[in-house]
C-alpha positions in Angstrom: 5.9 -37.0 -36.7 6.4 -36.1 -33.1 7.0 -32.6 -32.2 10.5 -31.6 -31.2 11.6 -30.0 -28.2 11.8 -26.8 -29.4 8.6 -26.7 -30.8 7.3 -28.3 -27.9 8.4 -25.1 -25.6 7.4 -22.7 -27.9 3.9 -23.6 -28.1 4.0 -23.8 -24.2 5.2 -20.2 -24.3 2.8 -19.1 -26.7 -0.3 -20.9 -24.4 1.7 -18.9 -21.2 1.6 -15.7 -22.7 -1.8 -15.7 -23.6 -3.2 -17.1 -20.4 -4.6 -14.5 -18.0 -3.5 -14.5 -14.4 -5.5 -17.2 -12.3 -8.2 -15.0 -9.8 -11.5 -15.4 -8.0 -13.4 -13.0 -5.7 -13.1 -13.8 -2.4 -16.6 -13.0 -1.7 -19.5 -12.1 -4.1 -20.2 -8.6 -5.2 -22.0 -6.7 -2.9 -23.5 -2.8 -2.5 -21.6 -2.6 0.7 -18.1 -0.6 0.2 -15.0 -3.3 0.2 -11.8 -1.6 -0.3 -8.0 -0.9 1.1 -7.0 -5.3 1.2 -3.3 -6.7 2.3 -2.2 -9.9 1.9 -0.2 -12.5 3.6 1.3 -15.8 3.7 0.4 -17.5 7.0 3.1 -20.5 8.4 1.3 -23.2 7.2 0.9 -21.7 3.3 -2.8 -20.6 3.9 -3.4 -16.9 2.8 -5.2 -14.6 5.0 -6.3 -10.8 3.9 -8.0 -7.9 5.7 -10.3 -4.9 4.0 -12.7 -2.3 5.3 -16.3 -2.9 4.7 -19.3 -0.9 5.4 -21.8 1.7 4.2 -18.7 4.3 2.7 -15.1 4.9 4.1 -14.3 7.8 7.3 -17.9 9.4 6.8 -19.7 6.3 7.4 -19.5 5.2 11.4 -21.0 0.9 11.0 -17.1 0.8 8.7 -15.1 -2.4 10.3 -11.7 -4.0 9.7 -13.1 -7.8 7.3 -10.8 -10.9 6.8 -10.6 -14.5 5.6 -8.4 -17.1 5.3 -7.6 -19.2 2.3 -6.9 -23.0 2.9 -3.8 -23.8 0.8 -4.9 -27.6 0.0 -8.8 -26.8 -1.1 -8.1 -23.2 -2.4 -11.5 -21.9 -0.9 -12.1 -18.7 0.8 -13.8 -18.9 4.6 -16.6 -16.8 5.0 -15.7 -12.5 5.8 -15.4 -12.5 9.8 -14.8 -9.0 11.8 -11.4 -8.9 12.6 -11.6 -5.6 14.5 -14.6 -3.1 15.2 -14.5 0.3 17.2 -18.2 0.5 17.4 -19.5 4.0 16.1 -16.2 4.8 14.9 -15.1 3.6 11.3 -11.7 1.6 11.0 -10.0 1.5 7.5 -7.1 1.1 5.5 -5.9 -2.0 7.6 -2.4 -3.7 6.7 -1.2 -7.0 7.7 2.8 -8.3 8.5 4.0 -11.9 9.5 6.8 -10.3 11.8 10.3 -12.0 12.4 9.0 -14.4 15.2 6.2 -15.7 13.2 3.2 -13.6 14.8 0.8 -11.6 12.9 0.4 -8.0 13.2 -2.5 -6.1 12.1 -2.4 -2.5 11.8 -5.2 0.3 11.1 -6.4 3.4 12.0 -10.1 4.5 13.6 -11.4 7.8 12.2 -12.5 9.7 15.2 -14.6 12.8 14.0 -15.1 11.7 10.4 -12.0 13.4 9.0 -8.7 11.6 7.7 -6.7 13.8 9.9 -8.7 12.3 12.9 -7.0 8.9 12.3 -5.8 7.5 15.2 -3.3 4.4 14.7 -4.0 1.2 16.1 -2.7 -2.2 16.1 -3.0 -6.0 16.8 -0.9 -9.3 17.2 -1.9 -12.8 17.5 0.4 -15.9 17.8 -2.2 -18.6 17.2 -2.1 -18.7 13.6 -4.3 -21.9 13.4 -7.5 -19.6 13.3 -10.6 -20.9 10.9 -12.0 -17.0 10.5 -10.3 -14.6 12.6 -7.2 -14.3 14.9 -7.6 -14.7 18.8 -5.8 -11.3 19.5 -3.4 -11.3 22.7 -2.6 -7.5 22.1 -4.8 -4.6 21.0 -2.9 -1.4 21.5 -3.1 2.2 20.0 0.5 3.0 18.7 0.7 6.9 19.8 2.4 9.2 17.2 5.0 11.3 18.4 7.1 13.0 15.9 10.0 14.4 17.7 10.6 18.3 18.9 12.3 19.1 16.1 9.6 17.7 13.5 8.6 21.5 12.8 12.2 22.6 12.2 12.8 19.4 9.8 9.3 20.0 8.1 10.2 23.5 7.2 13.8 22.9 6.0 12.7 19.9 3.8 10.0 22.1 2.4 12.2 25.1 1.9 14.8 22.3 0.0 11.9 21.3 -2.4 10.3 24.5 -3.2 13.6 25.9 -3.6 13.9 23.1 -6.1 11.0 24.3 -7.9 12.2 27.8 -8.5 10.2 29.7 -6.0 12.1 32.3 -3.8 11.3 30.6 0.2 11.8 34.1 1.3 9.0 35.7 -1.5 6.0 33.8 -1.2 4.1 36.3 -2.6 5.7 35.3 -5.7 4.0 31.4 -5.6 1.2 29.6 -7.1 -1.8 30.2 -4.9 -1.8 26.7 -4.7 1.9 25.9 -3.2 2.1 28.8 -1.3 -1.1 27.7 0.5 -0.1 24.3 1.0 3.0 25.2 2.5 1.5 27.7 5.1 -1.0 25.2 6.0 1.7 22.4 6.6 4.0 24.7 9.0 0.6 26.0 11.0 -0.1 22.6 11.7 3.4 21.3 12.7 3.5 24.3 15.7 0.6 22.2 17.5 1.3 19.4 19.4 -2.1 17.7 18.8 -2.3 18.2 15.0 1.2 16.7 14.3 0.8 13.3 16.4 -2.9 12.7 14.8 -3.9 11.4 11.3 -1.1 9.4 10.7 -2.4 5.9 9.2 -1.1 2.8 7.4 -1.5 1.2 3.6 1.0 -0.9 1.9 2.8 -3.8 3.9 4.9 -2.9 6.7 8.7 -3.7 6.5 10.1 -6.5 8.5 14.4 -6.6 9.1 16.1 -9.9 9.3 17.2 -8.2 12.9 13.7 -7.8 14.1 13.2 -4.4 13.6 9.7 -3.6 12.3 9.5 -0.7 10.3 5.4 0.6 9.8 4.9 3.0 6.8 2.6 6.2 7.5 1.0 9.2 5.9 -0.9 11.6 7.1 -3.6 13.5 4.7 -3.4 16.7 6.6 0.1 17.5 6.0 0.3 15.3 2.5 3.3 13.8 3.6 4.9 10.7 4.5 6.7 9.0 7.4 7.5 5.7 9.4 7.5 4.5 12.8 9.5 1.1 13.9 10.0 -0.7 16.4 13.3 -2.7 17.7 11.5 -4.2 20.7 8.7 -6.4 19.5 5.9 -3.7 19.3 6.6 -2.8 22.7 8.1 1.0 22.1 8.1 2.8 18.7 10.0 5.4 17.2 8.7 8.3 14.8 11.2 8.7 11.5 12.0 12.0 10.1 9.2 13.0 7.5 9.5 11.9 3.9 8.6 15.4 2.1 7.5 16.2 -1.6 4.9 16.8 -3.4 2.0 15.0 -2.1 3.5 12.1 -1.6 1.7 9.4 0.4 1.4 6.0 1.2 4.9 4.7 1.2 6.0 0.9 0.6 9.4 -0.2 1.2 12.1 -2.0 -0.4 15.6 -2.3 0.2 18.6 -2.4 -2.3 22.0 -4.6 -2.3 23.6 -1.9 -0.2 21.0 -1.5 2.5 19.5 1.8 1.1 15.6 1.7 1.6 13.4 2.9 -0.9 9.9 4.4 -0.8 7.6 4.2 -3.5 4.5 6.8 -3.1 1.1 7.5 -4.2 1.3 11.0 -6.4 -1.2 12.9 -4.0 0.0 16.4 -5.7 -0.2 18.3 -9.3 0.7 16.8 -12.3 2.1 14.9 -14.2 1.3 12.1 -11.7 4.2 10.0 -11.2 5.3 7.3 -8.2 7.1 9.2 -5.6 10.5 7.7 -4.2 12.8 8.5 -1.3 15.7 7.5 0.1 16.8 6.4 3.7 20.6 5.5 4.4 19.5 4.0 8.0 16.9 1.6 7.3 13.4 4.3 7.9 15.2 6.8 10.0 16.0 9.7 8.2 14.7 10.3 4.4 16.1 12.2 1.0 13.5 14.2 -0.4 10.5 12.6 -2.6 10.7 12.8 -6.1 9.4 11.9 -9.4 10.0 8.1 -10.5 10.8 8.3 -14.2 9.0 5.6 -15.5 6.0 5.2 -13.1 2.8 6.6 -14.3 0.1 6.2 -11.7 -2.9 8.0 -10.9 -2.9 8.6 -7.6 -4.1 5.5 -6.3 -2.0 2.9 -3.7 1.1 1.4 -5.5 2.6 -1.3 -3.9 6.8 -2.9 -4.3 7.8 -6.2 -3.9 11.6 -7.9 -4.6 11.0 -10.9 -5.6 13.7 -14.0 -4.7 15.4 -13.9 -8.3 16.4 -10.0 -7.3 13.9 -8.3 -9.4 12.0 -5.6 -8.4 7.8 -5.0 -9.3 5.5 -2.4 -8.4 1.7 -2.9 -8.6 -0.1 0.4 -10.1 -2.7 2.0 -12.1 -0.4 2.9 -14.9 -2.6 5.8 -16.1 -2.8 9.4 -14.9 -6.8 9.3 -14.9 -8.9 6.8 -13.5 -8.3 3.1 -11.8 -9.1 0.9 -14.7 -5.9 -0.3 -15.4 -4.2 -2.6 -13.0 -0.1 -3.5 -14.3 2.7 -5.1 -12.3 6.1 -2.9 -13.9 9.2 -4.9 -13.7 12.6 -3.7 -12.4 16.0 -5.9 -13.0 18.4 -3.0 -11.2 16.7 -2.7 -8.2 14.1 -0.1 -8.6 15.8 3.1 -11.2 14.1 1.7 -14.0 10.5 0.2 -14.7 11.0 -0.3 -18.2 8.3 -3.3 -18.7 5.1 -4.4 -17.6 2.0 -6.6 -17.8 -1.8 -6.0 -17.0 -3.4 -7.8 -14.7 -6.8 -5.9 -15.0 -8.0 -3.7 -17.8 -11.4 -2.2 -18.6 -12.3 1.0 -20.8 -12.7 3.8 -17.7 -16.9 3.6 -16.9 -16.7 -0.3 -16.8 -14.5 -1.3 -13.4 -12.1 0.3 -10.9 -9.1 -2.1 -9.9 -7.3 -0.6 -7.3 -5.3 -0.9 -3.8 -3.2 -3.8 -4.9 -1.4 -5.9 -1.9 1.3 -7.9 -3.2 3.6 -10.8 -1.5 5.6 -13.6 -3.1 4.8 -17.0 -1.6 7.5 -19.5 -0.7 6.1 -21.3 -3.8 7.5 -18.7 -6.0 3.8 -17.9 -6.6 2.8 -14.0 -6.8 -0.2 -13.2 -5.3 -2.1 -10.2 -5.3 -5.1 -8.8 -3.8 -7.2 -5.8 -4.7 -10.4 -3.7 -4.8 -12.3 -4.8 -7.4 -15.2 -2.4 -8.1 -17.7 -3.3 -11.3 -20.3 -0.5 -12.5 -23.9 -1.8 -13.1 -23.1 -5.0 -11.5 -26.1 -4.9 -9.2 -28.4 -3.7 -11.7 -28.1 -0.1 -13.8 -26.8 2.5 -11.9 -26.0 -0.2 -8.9 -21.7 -0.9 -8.7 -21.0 -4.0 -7.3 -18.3 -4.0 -4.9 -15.8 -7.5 -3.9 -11.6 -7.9 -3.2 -10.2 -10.0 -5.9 -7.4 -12.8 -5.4 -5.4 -13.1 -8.3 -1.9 -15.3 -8.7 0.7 -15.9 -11.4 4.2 -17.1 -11.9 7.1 -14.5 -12.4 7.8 -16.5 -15.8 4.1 -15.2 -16.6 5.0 -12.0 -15.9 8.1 -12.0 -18.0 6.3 -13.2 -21.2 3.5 -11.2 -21.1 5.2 -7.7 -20.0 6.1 -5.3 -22.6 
């Protein structure tokens, strides 16, 4: 008797909600440190991603900006090429952006004495997408920071707002935690000079691309443990500095924007527990920001998040959905635009000794495939003791995601 239709799609189900998401390394595991990918759809379909590789991360000077390309007929990897090198400076946390007229922009900063709040900003563009390996550049530019006179003013009042929030007294610090009141002193010292407030700013998730042009470039700096943007309505050629995005720690912001036009920023929890996803709020698409706050439903541990809205309207965020440790990798699922993560599925998941999956990069392809790319760290890969060390490619369908979240 031949099965009927409905028996026919609920096996198909079943077999879809078991399946794991589709992934390969895009390069063997190695003892050199691979970490910080983005990801992107290139014209033509191929994918191309960008990590730091080298000996360590801002300590270790031989640290370059990596890439490959993925040719979307044969579904193989090219070989890692340099894509940018500051010889006997390390380069990290690199982010890549197909802007509105179809170049490719890379950004990432160069550590210049070894220290996160050394980071000076850099970025690339290239027109020639037909590249086997790496990009011929036609631009290679720092992008100077320059947060505006009054960033010291803002910095304090947006501080005073949140710790007033807290229930601390701004005008009795005696009365704080050690902890806050230090933090606090050491972000308004820092804003009074001139130097300390236009270095360390550096990129992570995907920057944000208007359908007017603008492109709007997330930043954080580690020294103040804050957030900000810069964009540009002029092809790259001047920039402007936002107002800071101020909380507790927050870092790392990736952007989405709602029905209305109201942008969101979802943040790595660099502050005290619980750790939670930051958001914040611009009315003016980057310009000026609410403060940061707790999501309610993201967990994370502070490690990068990343958002995406998909074409059907929903909302995900890639995260390490635990407060401790990167061995959970989950894609939470939004259907009103971002207030509520009440689902989600795991793409990685290990017990906490066995692997660190981390830094996700995530992009819908025209296809309606999602892809995702990620550090993808194995303990005694190499041998006992030895962690191997690759970026992992993984893809899946959003009806994938739907059956398997929970």
């Amino acid at each position: 008797m031949r099965p009927s239709a409905l028996a026919i799609t609920l096996a198909l189900c079943a077999a879809a909600a078991a399946a794991q998401p589709d992934g390969e390394l895009i390069f063997p595991l190695e003892h050199w440190h691979n970490h910080g990918s983005s990801l992107v759809e290139l014209p033509d379909g191929d994918l191309a991603v960008v990590w730091f590789h080298g000996s360590g991360e801002r300590t270790a000077d031989d640290v370059a900006i990596f890439g490959a390309r993925r040719d979307r007929e044969t579904g193989v990897w090219s070989a890692p090429a340099v894509w940018a090198d500051t010889p006997g400076f390390p380069d990290t946390n690199s982010t890549l952006i197909v802007g509105p007229k179809g170049k490719l922009w890379l950004f990432y900063p160069t550590i210049l004495d070894n220290r996160w709040q050394g980071a000076l900003l850099k970025f690339r563009v290239a027109s020639d997408l037909r590249f086997e390996r790496a990009p011929e550049w036609e631009r290679s530019e720092v992008l100077h920071m320059k947060p505006g006179e009054d960033f010291p003013r803002l910095l304090e009042s947006r501080l005073e707002e949140l710790v007033t929030g807290l229930g601390l007294d701004w005008s009795h610090r005696d009365t704080w935690p050690e902890s806050t009141r230090r933090w606090v002193e050491a972000g308004l010292e820092q804003a009074q000079s001139k130097l300390t407030r236009r270095l360390g700013w550096f990129t992570r998730p995907h920057p944000y691309a208007f359908d007017d042009g603008r492109i709007l470039v997330g930043l954080y700096s580690d020294g103040f443990s804050i957030s900000a943007a810069t964009y540009s309505d002029d092809d790259g050629r001047t920039w402007t500095f936002s107002e800071p995005i101020v909380g507790s720690g927050n870092v790392q912001p990736s952007f989405a924007e709602r029905s209305d036009g109201t942008l969101i920023a979802f943040m790595r929890d660099n502050g005290p527990a619980p750790k939670r996803v930051l958001v914040a709020e611009s009315p003016d698409r980057g310009e000026t920001w609410s403060l940061a706050r707790d999501h309610p439903d993201l967990v994370e541990s502070g490690a990068g998040n990343e958002v995406l809205v998909l074409a059907s309207g929903r909302w995900i965020l890639a995260h390490n959905d635990t407060e401790r440790g990167r061995h959970r990798l989950a894609v939470s699922i939004s259907d009103n635009e971002g207030l509520s993560f009440p689902r989600r599925a795991h793409i990685e998941r290990s017990d906490p000794e066995t692997g660190r999956y981390h830094y996700p990069s995530v992009i819908q392809a025209r296809d309606g495939t999602i892809h995702m790319s990620y550090s993808y760290h194995l303990a005694d890969a190499l041998g006992p003791g030895e962690q191997g060390k690759s970026i992992k490619h993984a893809w899946f369908s959003e009806e994938w995601l739907l059956l398997n979240a929970k």
